[in-house]
N, C-alpha and C positions, 0 to 999 in steps of 0.2 A: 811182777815184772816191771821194770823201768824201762821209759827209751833212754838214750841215753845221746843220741844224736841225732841230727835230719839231716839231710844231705839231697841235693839232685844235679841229677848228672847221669849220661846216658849209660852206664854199669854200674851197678853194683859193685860199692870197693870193702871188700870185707875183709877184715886185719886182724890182729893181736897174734899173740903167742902167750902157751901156758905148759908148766909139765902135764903129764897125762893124769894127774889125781891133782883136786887142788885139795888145799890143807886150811884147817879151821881147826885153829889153836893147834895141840899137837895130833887133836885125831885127822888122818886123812879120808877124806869125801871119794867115796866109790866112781869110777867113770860113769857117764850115762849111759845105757846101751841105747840099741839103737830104735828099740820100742819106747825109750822113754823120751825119746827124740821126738818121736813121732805123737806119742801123748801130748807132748808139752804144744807141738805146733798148732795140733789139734783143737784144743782147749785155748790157744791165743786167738787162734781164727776166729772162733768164739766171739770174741770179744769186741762187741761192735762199735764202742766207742773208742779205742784203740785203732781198728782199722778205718774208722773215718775221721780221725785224727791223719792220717799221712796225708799229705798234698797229692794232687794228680796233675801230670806235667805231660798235654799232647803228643809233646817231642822226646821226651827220653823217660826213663825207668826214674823212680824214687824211692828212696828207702828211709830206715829208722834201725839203730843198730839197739837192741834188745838185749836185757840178763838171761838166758838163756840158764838150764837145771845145771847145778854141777860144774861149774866151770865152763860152760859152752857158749859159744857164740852164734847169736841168732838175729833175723835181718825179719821186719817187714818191708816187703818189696811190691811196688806196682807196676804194672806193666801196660803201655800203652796200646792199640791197637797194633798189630802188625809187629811189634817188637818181642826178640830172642836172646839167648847167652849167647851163640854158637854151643859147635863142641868143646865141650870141656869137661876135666875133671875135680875131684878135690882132695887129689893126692891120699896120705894116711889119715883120710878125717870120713867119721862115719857120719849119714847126714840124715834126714826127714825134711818133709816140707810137704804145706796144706794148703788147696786154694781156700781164701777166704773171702773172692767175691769172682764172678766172670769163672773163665773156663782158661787152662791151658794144656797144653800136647807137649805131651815129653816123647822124646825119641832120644831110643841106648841102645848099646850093646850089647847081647848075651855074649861076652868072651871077655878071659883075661888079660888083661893087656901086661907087656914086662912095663916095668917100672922104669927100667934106664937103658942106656944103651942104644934106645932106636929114634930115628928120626920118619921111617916113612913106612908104614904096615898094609901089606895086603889083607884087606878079613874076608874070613870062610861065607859061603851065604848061610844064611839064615842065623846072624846073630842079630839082626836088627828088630828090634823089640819097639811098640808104639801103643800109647795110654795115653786117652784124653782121661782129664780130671775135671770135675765139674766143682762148683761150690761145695766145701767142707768133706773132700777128696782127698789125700794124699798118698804118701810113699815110704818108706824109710827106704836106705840101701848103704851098703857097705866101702870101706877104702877101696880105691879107685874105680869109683863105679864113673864110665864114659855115658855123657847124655846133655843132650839140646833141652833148652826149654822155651817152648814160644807160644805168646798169646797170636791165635790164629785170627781170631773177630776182625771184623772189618771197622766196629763204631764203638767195642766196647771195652774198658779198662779192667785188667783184672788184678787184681791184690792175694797176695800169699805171704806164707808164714814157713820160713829158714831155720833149722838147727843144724850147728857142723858138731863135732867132739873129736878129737882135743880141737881149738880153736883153729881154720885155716892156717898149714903152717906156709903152702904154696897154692897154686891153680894153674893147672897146665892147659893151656888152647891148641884147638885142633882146627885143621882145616880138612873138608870133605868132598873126593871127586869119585863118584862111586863107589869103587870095594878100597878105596886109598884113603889110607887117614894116615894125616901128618903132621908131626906135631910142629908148630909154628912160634911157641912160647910159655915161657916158664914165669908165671906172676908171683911176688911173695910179698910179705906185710903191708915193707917201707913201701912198695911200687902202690898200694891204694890208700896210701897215708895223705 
């Protein structure tokens, strides 16, 4: 795997666009599922001259945008103390991701959410799902899987390893006041370019 950029800046701007298979020569390369998503981040967390290759920035999140299997798009991302996504999702892209140093808490949703059409949803109780991840932990999960991710520590940076497939074609943000999630904004490419 290559980086292929560094960037810092308080999010994560993850981009491209691809078809759902990419092609080498005239044979086509199978999508990656989502355990192999999960392999791949696995195995980069791994790698610890790669993760302390990224910079660490007190004040905002850093990344490295990565060859991910298959066509995929894949970020090392660090995260400072106290710093989160919000809610968000990542529309039709299946994903994984590993902490590879420090700890963070993911909070999702058990429930499907519609795709179009709505601006403000009441949820059922008990869809809210909550996973701390410690060092060389992770997840895979499927399109439009809804989920926070925040380093909770008070002193300590944590660093993780990102795969999407097909490459992020959007990222929807959400805002959250108890059982009301609303969606607030629709990110695509050009807007982290």
């Amino acid at each position: 795997m290559d980086a292929t950029s560094a960037v810092a800046a308080p999010a994560p701007g993850p981009g491209g666009t691809s078809s759902a298979a990419a092609t080498e020569g005239s044979a086509r390369v199978p999508a990656p599922t989502a355990a192999e998503l999960l392999d791949f981040v696995r195995r980069t967390a791994q790698d610890t001259a790669l993760i302390s290759s990224l910079p660490l920035d007190p004040e905002g999140r850093t990344w490295l945008r990565l060859d991910g299997p298959g066509g995929s798009e894949a970020w090392l991302i660090s995260w400072p103390p106290g710093t989160g996504t919000g809610w968000h999702d990542h529309a039709e892209s299946t994903g994984a991701f590993t902490v590879a140093a420090g700890a963070l808490r993911e909070l999702s949703l058990a429930a499907r959410l519609p795709t179009d059409g709505w601006k403000t949803l009441e949820l059922s109780e008990g869809v809210d799902r909550t996973r701390l991840l410690a060092t060389g932990q992770g997840r895979a999960f499927g399109r439009h899987h809804v989920h926070e991710v925040l380093n909770e520590s008070g002193h300590e940076h944590a660093v993780s390893v990102h795969a999407y497939y097909p490459p992020l074609p959007q990222i929807r943000r959400y805002s959250r006041t108890g059982a009301v999630l609303r969606l607030e904004q629709t990110e695509r490419p050009e807007d982290w370019q």
